[in-house]
C-alpha positions, 0 to 999 in steps of 0.5 A, spaced: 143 088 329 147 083 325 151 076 327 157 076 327 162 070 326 165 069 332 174 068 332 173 060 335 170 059 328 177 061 325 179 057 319 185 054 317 181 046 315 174 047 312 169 049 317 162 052 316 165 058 315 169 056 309 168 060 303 165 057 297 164 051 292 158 048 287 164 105 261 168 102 258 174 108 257 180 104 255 186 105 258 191 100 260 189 093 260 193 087 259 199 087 254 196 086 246 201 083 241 204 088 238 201 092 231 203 089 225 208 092 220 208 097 217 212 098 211 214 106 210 212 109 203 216 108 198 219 114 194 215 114 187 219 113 182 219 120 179 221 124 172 226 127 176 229 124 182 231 116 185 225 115 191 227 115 198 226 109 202 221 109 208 224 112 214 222 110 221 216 107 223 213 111 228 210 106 234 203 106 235 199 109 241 194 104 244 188 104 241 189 109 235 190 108 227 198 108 226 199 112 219 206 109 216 211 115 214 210 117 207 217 116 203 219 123 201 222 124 194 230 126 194 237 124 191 241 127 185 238 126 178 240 121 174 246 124 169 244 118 164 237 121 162 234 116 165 231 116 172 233 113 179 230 107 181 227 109 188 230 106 195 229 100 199 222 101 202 224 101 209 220 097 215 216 100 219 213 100 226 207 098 229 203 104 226 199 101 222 197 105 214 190 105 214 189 100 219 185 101 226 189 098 232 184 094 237 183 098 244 188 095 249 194 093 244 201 094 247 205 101 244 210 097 239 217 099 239 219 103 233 222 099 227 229 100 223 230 105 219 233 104 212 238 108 209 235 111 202 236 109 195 241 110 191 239 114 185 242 108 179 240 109 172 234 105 170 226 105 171 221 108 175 222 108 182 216 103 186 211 105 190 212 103 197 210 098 200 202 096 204 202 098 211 201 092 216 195 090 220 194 094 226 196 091 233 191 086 236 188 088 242 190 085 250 186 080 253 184 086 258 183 092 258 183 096 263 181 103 265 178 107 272 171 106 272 168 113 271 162 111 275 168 109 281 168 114 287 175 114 287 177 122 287 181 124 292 183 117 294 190 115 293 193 111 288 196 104 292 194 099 290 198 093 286 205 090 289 208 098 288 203 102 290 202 106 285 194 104 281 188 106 282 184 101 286 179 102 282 182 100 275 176 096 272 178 089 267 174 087 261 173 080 261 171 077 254 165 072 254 164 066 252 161 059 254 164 054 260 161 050 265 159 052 271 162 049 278 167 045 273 175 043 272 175 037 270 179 035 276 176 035 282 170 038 280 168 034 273 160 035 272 158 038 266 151 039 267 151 046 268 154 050 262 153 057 262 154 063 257 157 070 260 157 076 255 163 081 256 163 085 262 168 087 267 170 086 274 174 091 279 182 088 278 182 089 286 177 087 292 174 093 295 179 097 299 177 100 306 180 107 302 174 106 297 168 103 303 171 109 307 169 114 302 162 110 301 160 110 309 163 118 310 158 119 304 152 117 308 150 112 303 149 105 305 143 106 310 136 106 312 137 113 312 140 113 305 139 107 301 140 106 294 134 108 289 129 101 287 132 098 282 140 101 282 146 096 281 142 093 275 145 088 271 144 084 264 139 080 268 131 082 269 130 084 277 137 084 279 136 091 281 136 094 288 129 091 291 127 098 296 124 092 301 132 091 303 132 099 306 130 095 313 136 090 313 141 097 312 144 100 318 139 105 321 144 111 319 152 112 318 154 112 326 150 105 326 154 102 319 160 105 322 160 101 329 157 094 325 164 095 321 167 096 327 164 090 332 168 085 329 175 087 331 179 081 332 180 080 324 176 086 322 180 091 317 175 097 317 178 103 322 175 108 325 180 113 323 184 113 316 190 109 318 195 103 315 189 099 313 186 104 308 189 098 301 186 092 305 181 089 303 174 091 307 172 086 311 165 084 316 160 088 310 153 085 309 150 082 302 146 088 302 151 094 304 156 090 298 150 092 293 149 098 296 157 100 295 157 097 288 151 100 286 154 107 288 159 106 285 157 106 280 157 098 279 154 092 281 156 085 284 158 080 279 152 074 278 156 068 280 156 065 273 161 071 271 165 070 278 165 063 276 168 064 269 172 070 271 175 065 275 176 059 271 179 064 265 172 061 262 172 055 257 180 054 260 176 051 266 182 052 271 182 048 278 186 056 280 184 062 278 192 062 275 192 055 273 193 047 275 199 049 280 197 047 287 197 054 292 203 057 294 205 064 298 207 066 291 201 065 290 195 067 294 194 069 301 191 064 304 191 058 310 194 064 316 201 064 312 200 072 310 205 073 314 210 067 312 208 064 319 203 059 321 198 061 327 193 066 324 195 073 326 193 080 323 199 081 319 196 075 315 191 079 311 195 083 306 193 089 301 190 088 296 194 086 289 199 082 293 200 076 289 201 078 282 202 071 280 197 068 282 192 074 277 187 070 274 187 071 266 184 077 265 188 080 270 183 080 277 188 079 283 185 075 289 180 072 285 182 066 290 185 067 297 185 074 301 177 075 302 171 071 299 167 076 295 159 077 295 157 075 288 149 076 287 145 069 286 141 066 292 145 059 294 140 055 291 141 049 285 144 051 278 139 052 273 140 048 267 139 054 262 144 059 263 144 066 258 147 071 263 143 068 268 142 069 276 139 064 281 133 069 283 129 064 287 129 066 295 133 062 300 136 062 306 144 065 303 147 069 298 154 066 295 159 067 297 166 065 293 173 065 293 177 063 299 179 067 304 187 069 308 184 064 313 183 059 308 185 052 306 188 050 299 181 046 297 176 053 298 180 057 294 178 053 288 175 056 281 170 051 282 168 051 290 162 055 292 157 056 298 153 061 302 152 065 308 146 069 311 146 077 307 145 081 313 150 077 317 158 080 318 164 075 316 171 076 318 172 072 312 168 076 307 169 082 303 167 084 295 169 087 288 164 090 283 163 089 276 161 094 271 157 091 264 158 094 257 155 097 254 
């Protein structure tokens, strides 16, 4: 039913098939800083006894108020007839006194204690000290998508195998100009602004579509319902006049992922791709997939910024540095060999350095990714906007495992026809906040 890219149009210089150009639970996310100080409480300066310095400071749980341990009262009365003066207030840990941690902060290890006090003759002892602010939160937090499908999948993702593929990243919004770096790319003409939302850390996984097609979902027998997979922008739900661009039923979608063998990374049964990146997947079966899921595709203006870790306008998704097999899968080289081969597409989360800012793996290389926008030109007004307007192509972005350096930049994009199949092309979700 579809087209499917044929292997003659593999890529390892830009061709046609090149990829682009111009719930929240917390759980966790990118590492904050650590909390603040908490000083413990010093002893009261009593009518009987000298003050005990404050203890330990206990470390603060992410995304809870710390409470700083009191200072307990102690020590021999004074034989002079006046009272002790209270012990050194001790430095605390991170749980701050009467302060609320931001969600995402890094536990903080646990301060030094202090010895208590001396009761010496002399005054009242002090009150102990103010509680020090609470931690600031991580740039991302993370947590696995309540809507996500995930149950009774493997935890394999990451370089060790052992995270959820589902885990889901905030991105904080703000402003940047789309299709810009201010290198190869230096047309300031089109700013956008994006509203924090958050994007799957990993590509979507043949283990997760697996569990999407043996659902029957994803077809004309099962399609999504009107208006499912809806975004912050207005019609950008599921259009039912889509259901005919479905496979027909499950035995069809199956065989359609299937058809492209040489590069496709689907299986029939489960096997050793099941952390791959899926492959060979229309537009529509990609927002059929994130709408059940729980999610939807990413608007290209929050792929772009997703990207260019926003206003930081990256050339890469890690930075300025030109890429590299320590960054990204690309150019046949997932293997360390070149000339194309199956061993060059990788699971995914392979290249951990190359992470984008809010800690998206594979944001370049790997697979290109469908993102929701029609291919047509920018819009000079953009408030979480996305280019509705009917064209041939959806865009696509990214660069792929079969790519050059130059397709794998934040800035590049193109389109290809949605009901069509590429070897090259996968997808990730993303989720608004509420």
């Amino acid at each position: 039913m579809h087209e499917v890219l044929k292997p003659g149009l593999l890529l390892v210089a830009l061709t046609a098939a090149s990829c682009a150009g111009p719930h929240p639970k917390t759980g966790a996310g990118t590492d904050g800083a650590a909390g603040g100080t908490t000083a413990g409480g010093g002893g009261a300066g009593g009518t009987s006894r000298g003050g005990l310095g404050g203890g330990r400071g206990d470390a603060g749980d992410p995304g809870d108020s710390g409470v700083g341990a009191a200072g307990e009262t102690a020590g021999t009365p004074s034989t002079d007839g006046t009272f002790g003066i209270g012990g050194v207030t001790g430095s605390g840990g991170t749980s701050a006194s009467g302060r609320t941690s931001t969600t995402g902060g890094t536990t903080a290890t646990v301060g030094t204690s202090y010895p208590e006090g001396n009761g010496d003759a002399g005054v009242d002892a002090p009150m102990g000290g103010t509680g020090g602010s609470g931690g600031t939160g991580g740039n991302g937090t993370g947590y696995v998508a309540s809507g996500a499908r995930c149950v009774g999948l493997a935890a394999n993702c990451s370089p060790s195998k052992n995270e959820s593929c589902c885990t889901s990243l905030r991105v904080e919004g703000g402003d940047f100009y789309r299709s810009y770096d201010g290198v190869s790319y230096t047309d300031k003409g089109y700013p956008a602004t994006v509203s924090t939302f958050f994007l799957d850390k990993y590509e979507v996984t043949v283990g997760r579509f697996r569990a999407f097609v043996e659902s029957g979902m994803g077809t004309q027998a099962n399609p999504p319902a009107a208006g499912a997979g809806a975004g912050i922008a207005p019609g950008t739900g599921w259009d039912s006049t889509w259901n005919s661009d479905l496979e027909v039923d499950t035995f069809m979608l199956k065989s359609g992922l299937a058809y492209y063998s040489l590069y496709g990374t689907w299986t029939i049964k489960v096997g050793s791709n099941e952390n791959l990146p899926i492959n060979c997947v229309t537009w529509y079966e990609a927002f059929a997939f994130c709408a059940w899921d729980g999610g939807r595709l990413p608007t290209e203006a929050e792929w772009n910024y997703a990207a260019a870790g926003g206003s930081e306008q990256r050339v890469y998704p890690w930075g300025p540095t030109e890429p590299d097999t320590s960054l990204t899968v690309f150019s046949c080289l997932g293997d360390g060999i070149s000339g194309c081969t199956l061993a060059d597409r990788l699971a995914v989360g392979s290249k951990p350095l190359g992470n984008g800012k809010w800690g998206q793996s594979d944001l370049a290389g790997s697979m290109c990714e469908w993102v929701f926008d029609w291919n047509g030109t920018y819009s000079n007004d953009c408030q979480n906007c996305v280019n509705g307007t009917s064209d041939l192509n959806r865009v696509y972005r990214g660069g792929s495992f079969n790519q050059i350096s130059s397709a794998l930049k934040a800035a590049y994009r193109t389109g290809r026809a949605p009901g069509n199949r590429y070897m090259e092309i996968g997808l990730r979700c993303a989720r608004s906040e509420p």
